[in-house]
N, C-alpha and C positions, 0 to 999 in steps of 0.2 A: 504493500500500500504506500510503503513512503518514496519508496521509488517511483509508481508511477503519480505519486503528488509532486514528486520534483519533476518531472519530464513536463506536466501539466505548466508549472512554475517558467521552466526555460524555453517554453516552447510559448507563454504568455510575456517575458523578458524580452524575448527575440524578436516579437510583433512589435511589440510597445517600444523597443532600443529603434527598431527602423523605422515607426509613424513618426520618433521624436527626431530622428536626425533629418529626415525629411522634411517636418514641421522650421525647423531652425534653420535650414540647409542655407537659406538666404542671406538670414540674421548672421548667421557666425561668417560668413563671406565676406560681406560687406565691413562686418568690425577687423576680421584681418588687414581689412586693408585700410581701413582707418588707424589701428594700429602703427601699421606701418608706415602711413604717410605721416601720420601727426607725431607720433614718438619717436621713430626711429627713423625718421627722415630722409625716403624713398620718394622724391617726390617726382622723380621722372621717368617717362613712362620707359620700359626698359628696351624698344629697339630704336628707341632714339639716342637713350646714353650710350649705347655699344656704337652708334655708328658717329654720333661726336668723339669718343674713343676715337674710332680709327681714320676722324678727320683729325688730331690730334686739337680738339676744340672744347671748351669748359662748359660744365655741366653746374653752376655753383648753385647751392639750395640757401636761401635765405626763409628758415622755417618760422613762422609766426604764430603757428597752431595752440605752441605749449603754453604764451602768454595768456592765449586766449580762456583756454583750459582750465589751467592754473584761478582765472581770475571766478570763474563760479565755482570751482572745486573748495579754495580758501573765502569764500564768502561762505559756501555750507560749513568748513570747519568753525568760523569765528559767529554762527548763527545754527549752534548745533542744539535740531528736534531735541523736548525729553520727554517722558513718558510720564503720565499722570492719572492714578488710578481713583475712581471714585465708586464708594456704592450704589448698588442696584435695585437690590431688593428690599423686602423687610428683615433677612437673616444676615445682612451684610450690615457693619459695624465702620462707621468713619476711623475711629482709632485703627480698628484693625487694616482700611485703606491706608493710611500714615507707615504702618508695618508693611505693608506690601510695595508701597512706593519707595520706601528705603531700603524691601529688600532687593527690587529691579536697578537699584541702583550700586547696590554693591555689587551686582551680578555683572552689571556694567564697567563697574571699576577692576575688580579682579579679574575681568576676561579680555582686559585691553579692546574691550567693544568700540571706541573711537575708532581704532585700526582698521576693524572690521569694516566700519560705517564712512571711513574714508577711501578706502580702496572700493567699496562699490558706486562711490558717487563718480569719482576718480574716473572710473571704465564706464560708467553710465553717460559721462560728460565726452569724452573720449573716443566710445568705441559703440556706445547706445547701451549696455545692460549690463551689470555687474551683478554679481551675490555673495550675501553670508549665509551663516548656517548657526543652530540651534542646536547644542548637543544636551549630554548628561555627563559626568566624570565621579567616580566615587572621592571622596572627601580627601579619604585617606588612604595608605595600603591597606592597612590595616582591620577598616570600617566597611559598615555598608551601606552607611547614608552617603546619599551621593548631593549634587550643585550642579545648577544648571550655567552654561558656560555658552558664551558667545564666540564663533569663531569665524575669521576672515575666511573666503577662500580666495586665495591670490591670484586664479587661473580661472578666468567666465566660460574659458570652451570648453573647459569638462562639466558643465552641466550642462542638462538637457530637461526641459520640464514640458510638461503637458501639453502642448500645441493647442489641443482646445480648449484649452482656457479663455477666459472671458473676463475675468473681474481685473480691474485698473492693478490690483496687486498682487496678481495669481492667489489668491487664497481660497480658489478653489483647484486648486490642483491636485491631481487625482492619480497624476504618475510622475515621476522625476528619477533623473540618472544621476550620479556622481560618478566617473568616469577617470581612470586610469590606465596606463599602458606597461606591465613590466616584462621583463625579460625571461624567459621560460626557468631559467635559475632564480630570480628573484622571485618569482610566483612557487617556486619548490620549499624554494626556504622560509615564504610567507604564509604559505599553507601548507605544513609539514603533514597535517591528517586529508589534506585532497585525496580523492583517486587517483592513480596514475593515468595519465590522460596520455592518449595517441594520437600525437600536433598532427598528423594527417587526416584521422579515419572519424576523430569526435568531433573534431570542426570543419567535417566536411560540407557542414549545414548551415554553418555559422559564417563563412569567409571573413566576414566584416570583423568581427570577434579576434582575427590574429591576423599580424602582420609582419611577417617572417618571423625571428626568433623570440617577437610580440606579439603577449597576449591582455586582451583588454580587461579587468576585471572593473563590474561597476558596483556600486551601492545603490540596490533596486527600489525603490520606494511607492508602492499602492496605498489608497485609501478609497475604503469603498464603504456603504451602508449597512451598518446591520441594526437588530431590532432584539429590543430588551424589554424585560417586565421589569416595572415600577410602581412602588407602596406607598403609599402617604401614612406617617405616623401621629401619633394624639400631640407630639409637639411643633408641628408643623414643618419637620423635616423630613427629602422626599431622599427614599436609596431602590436601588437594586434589588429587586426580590432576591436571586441568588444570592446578593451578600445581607441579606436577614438570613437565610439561611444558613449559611455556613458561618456568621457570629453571630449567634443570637445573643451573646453574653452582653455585645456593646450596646444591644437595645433594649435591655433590661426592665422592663417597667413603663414599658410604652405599645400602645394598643395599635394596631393596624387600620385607618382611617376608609370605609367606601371600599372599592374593589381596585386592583389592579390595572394598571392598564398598560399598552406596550408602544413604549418610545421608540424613536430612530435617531441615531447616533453612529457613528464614523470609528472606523478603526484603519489604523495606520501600521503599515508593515515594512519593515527595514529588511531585506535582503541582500547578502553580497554575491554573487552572483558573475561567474564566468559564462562563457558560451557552451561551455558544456556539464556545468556541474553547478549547483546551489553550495556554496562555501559556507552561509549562516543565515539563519533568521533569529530577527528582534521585532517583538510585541510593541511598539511604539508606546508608551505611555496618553499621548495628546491625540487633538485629535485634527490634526493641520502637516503638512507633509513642515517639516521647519527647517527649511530651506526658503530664505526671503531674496528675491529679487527685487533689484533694483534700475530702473528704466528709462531712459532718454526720453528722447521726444517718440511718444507714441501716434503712430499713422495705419487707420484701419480701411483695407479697401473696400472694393464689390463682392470680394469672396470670401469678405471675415479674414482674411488674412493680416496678421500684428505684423508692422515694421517698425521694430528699434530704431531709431536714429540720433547719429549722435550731433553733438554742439557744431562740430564742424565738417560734418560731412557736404554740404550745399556751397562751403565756402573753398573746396580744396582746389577748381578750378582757376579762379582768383589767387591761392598761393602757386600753383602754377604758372600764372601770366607773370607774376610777380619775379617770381623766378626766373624766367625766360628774358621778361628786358632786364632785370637786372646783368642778368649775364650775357645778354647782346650788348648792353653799356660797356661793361668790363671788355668782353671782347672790343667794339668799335675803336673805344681808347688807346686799347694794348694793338690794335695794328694800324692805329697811327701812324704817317712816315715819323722815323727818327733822325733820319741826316738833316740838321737844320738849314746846310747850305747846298745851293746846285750851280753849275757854270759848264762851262765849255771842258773838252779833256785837255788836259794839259794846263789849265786856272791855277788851279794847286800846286805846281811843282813848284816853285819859285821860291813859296817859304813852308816850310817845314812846321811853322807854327799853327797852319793851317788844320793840323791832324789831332793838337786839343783846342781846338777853337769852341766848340762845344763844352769844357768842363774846366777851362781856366780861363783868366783874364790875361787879356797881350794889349801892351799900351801900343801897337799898330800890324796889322797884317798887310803882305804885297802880296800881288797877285802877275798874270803873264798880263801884261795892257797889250797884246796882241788881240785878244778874246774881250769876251762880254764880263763886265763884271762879276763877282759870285752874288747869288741873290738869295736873301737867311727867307725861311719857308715859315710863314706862320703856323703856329700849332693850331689845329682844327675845332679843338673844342671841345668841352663833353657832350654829346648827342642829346639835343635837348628833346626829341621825340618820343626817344627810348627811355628816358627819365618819366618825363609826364605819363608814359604810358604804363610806367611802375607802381606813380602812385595813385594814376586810376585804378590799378590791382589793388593797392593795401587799402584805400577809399570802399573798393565792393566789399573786400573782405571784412572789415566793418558794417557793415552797410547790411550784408547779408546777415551776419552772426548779432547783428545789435550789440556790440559795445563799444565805445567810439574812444574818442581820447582821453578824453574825461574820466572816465570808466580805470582806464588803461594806469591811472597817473599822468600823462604828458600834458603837456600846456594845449590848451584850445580855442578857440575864439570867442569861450567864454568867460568874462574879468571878475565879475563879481561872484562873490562866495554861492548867492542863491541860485547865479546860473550854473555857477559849478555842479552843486549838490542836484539839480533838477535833469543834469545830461548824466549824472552818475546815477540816479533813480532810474530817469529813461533805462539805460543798462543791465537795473538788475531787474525791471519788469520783464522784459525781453527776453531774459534767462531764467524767470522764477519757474518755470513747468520743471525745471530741474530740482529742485531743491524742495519745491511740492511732492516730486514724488520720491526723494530720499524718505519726507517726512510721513508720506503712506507708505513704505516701507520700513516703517520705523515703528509705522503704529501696527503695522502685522505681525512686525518681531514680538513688539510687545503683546500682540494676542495670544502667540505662540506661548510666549514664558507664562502669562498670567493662567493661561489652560493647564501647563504644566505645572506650577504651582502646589496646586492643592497637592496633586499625586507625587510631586517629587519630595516637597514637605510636607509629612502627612506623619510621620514617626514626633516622640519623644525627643525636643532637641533645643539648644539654641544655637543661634544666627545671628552674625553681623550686619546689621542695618544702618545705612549712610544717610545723614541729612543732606539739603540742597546743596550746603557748605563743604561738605565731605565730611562733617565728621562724623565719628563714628560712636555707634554704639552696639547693646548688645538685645536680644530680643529672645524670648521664652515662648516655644510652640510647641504645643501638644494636642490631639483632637480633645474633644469633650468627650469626657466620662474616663478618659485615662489618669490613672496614678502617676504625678510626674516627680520621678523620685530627684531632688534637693541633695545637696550637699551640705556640711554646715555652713561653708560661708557664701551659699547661696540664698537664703533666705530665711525663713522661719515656716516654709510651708507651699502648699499651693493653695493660687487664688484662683477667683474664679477669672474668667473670660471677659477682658476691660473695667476691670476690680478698679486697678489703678487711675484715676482718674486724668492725673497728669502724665501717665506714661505714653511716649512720643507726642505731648501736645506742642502743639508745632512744628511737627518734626520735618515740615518743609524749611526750616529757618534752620537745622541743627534736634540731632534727640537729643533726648534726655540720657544721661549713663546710668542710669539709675532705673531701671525698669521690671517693677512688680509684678503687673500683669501677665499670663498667658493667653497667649492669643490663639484660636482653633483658623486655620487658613483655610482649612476644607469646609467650613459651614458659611452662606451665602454668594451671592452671585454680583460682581464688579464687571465693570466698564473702566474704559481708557482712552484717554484724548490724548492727544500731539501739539506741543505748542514750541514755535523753534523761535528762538531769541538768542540774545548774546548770554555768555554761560554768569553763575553767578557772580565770579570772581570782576569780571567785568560789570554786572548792575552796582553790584558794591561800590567799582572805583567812580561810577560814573555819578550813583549816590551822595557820595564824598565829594565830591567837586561843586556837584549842585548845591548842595547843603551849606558849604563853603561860600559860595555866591550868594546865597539867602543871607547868610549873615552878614556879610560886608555890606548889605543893603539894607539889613533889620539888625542891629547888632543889638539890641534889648532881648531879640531871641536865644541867645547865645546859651544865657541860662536854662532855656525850657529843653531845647534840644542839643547842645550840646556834648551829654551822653552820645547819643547816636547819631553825633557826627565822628565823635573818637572811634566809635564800634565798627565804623564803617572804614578806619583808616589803616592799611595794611604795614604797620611799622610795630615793632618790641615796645613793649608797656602801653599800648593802645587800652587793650580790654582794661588792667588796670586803673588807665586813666580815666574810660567809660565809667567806672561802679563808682571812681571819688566823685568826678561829677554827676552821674546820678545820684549821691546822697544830698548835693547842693541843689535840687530839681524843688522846689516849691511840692508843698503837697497835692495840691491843686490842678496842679500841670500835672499829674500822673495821674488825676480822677478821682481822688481820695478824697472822701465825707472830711469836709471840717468838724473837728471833734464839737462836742458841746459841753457849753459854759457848766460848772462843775455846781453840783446840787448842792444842798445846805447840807451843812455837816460835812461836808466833802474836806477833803484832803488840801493843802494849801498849793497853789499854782508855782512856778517857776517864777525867779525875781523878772519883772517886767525891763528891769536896765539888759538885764542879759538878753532878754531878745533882742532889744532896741541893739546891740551889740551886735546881736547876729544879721539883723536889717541892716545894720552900716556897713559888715561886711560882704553882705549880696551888693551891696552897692557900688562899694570901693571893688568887686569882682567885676561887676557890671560895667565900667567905666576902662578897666585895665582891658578887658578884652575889646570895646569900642576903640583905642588909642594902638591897639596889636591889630586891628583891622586897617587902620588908618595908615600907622608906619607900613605896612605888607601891601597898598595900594598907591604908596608915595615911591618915589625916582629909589631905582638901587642903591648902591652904597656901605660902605664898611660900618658907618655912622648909625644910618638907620637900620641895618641888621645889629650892631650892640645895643640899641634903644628898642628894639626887639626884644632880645635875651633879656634884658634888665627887663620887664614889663612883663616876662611870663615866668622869669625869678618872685618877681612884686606879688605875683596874681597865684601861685604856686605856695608861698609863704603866706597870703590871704584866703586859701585856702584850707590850708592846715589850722588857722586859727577856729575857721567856723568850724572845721567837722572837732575840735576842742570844745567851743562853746554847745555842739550838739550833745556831744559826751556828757557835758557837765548836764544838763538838760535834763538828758534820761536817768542820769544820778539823780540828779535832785526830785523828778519823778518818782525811782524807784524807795529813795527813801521818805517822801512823803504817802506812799502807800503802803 
């Protein structure tokens, strides 16, 4: 039986490997040779270089492809998609969305996912279509909990996916290749338990499968429908008939709701797979082949047929032109006459100085006065035809691709700052279908990991979860109704499921390190949006600047915000500096009830001089930072940089005074009570 289930397997592999190579046959054509013109700088056609060859004539490539590339490929890195998880249902928990968004992002951080997400923008901009990929890796050797891991792949022609596909980000794809070539020893040694395979007689079926002492082995991947029974329980959680059946422990004391009924759901299968033999199967966890693509300009015809296309496939004819007169310039110049003088034969003989007249100075040259004078040959020029007609070349090629000078850096014919910024906008309209669809690509990834999820965290465990910041903290998962056994200096116990009130609150600003709560990943149902911006560490600096300009123009605000303007500033002793100046923050300005006037019998208030003290020093605070705004927006100078330092010396020691007179404050408080 299992033999003829594998025949069945290789003999569905072998239809599916040639409808997909057929389906792409065009797609990977075409990016070879964008490849090769825009990278690797083939940009002529090759029986015209062979026959300039053997006119012994220049062939020079002036490539401009890579600028062009380059300039949406680093606009998607410095405006890079993130992923942002929100609840769905009523079983789904905002805290526990804060855990899941910090754990996609540690997922991200530890799997070097940028790499990934740049290499397929990279080939999507390039060549029209790039891909990563979605694995599993155990944790440890040692262990069996595994991490879900983001991985580039560096080579777009070894995949092959679904041909009919439909959706803007293949997530409905139903079959995919991963595809390699090794050597009939390297395939011995990498499958030591294969069968012994007869290179002539088992792929005499397959041709395509081996290519002299190469054999192809791919990673097979199907997903197809199947149908399951499902129970609704007395707490409003919906499982698997089968799995009440085989635990009923974990459903201990809950009643079975109404009757059964039978879902449709997807199963996804991992095969390795030669042309003659099934090498492995893997039960896929998810339920999405996770394998994401990523897409150039998408163009669909009359026959449903998808064409990839990339940034600058429209404009290669144009680096062509460009190339041609520049290298007819080059040429016309270089066969320029170089004898600067002509005459009669025999003109020359007379003076000998005649033979460096061209590369030294002679205070007089004779000549035969029998003949014509010698007559010096003006030089011709640089061709101004073949010029103009170069930069009509670099002109379409912007022209075509939309991005122009502006765009590029270089000066343009526009002076002011606003027309600057509005031919640089122009630019990235023009390209944004790029960077759209990194960012649907980005949100498929993340459907893939958020699927995988529940099933890949679903054990007794903890996890490291990243704020927006990166930092880090630590997170307690376990399903409901499991014993999570504690260590001692883990806690005192298990809580229940968003016990802790403040654990990860915030935790798009930074977690908490501190986290009580367990959280169950596998009970309710999340969504996820895409929002691509410049990365934190940038909103921060750019916060800090603003914030800084607020003040020089409101410097009475100094006091309220203050704090988070230090918090936002990336220099040693910042934070620090943030929590003294937040204790200087008025109560008020942070939202806090004015206390009330103290009843009869009450306790005696704090001496009224000592506040008036601490009023004079918000003041004398308030006035040193207006005069530190003032010097910092007066002419440089040695002068007013030391009328600096001494003023945030002044304002540093004005400082320390109040949070003294607060101190004494709260003493006199605590001893009045």
């Amino acid at each position: 039986m299992g033999a003829n289930r594998d025949d069945k397997v290789l003999e569905a592999a072998r239809r599916d490997y040639e409808r997909a190579r057929e389906g792409w046959e065009e797609n990977r054509a075409r990016a070879r040779d964008d490849l090769a013109f825009a990278r690797l700088g083939r940009q002529w056609p090759a029986e015209i270089e062979r026959q300039r060859a053997l006119e012994d004539r220049p062939c020079l490539t002036f490539n401009k492809m890579p600028a062009f590339i380059r300039q949406v490929v680093n606009d998607a890195r410095q405006n890079k998609p993130s992923i942002r998880v929100h609840p769905q249902d009523s079983g789904a928990d905002p805290r526990t969305a804060r855990i899941i968004n910090g754990l996609i992002r540690n997922i991200e951080t530890s799997s070097d996912a940028d790499v990934a997400y740049d290499t397929a923008i990279e080939q999507a901009v390039g060549q029209g279509f790039g891909f990563w990929r979605i694995n599993t890796h155990y944790s440890s050797e040692n262990g069996f909990e595994q991490d879900i891991v983001i991985e580039r792949i560096a080579n777009p022609f070894t995949v092959l996916g679904d041909p009919r596909s439909t959706a803007a980000d293949s997530s409905d794809w139903n079959l995919a290749f991963i595809v390699s070539s090794l050597s009939r020893d390297e395939y011995e040694r990498a499958y030591p338990d294969a069968k012994k395979v007869d290179w002539d007689c088992d792929f005499a079926g397959c041709p395509d499968w081996i290519d002299g002492d190469n054999v192809i082995v791919a990673e097979y991947w199907t997903r197809e429908r199947v149908k399951r029974e499902i129970v609704a329980l007395s707490d409003g959680s919906i499982v698997d008939a089968d799995d009440l059946k085989k635990r009923p422990e974990q459903y201990e004391g809950l009643d079975v709701v109404g009757a059964p009924r039978t879902a449709e759901s997807w199963k996804v299968v991992q095969r390795i797979v030669s042309g003659a033999e099934v090498l492995k199967t893997v039960d896929w966890a998810g339920q999405y082949i996770p394998i994401v693509p990523v897409y150039g300009d998408e163009v669909i015809d009359e026959e449903g047929r998808r064409h990839f296309r990339s940034l600058i496939r429209d404009a290669r004819s144009a680096q062509q032109m460009f190339n041609y007169w520049r290298t007819t310039t080059t040429e016309l110049v270089a066969l320029a006459p170089k004898a600067p003088f002509i005459g009669p034969k025999g003109t020359f003989d007379s003076d000998p100085n005649w033979l460096t007249a061209n590369s030294q100075s002679h205070a007089y040259l004779e000549y035969d006065n029998k003949g014509a004078a010698p007559q010096r040959q003006p030089f011709s020029g640089v061709p101004a035809g073949a010029l103009q007609e170069a930069l009509n070349a670099a002109d379409d090629m912007k022209s075509i691709i939309g991005i122009y000078d502006a765009s590029l850096g270089a000066r343009s014919n526009e002076t002011s700052g606003r027309a600057i910024l509005a031919r640089q906008r122009e630019g990235d309209v023009s390209t944004f279908h790029f960077i759209d669809n990194l960012s649907r690509a980005i949100r498929h990834g993340g459907r893939i990991i958020l699927d995988l999820i529940p099933k890949v965290y679903s054990t007794e465990r903890i996890v490291r979860v990243l704020g927006e910041d990166l930092a880090p903290a630590t997170a307690r998962i376990a399903p409901t109704g499991s014993a999570f056994a504690f260590t001692p200096d883990q806690g005192p116990g298990r809580t229940s499921p968003g016990a802790d009130e403040s654990a990860m609150a915030g935790a798009d600003k930074g977690p908490d390190p501190a986290i009580e709560a367990i959280y169950d990943l596998t009970v309710g149902k999340y969504d996820l949006t895409v929002s691509a911006g410049p990365s934190f560490t940038t909103r921060r600096e750019e916060a800090a600047l603003q914030m800084e300009a607020f003040i020089q123009k409101a410097p009475q605000a100094a006091m309220i915000i203050g704090d988070l303007y230090a918090k936002n500033l990336d220099w040693p002793g910042a934070d620090e500096i943030a929590e003294r100046l937040k204790r200087m923050v008025p109560p008020q300005a942070l939202g806090a009830q004015p206390e009330a006037g103290p009843a009869p019998g009450a306790a005696p208030q704090p001496d009224p001089a000592l506040q008036a003290q601490i009023a004079q020093g918000m003041q004398i605070i308030q006035a040193q930072q207006a005069r530190i705004a003032e010097l910092e927006q007066a002419a440089g100078g040695k002068a007013a940089e030391l009328q600096i330092r001494q003023s945030e010396l002044a304002l540093k020691a004005r400082s320390i005074q109040v949070d003294e007179y607060r101190a004494e404050t709260e003493r006199m408080k605590a001893a009045s009570g």
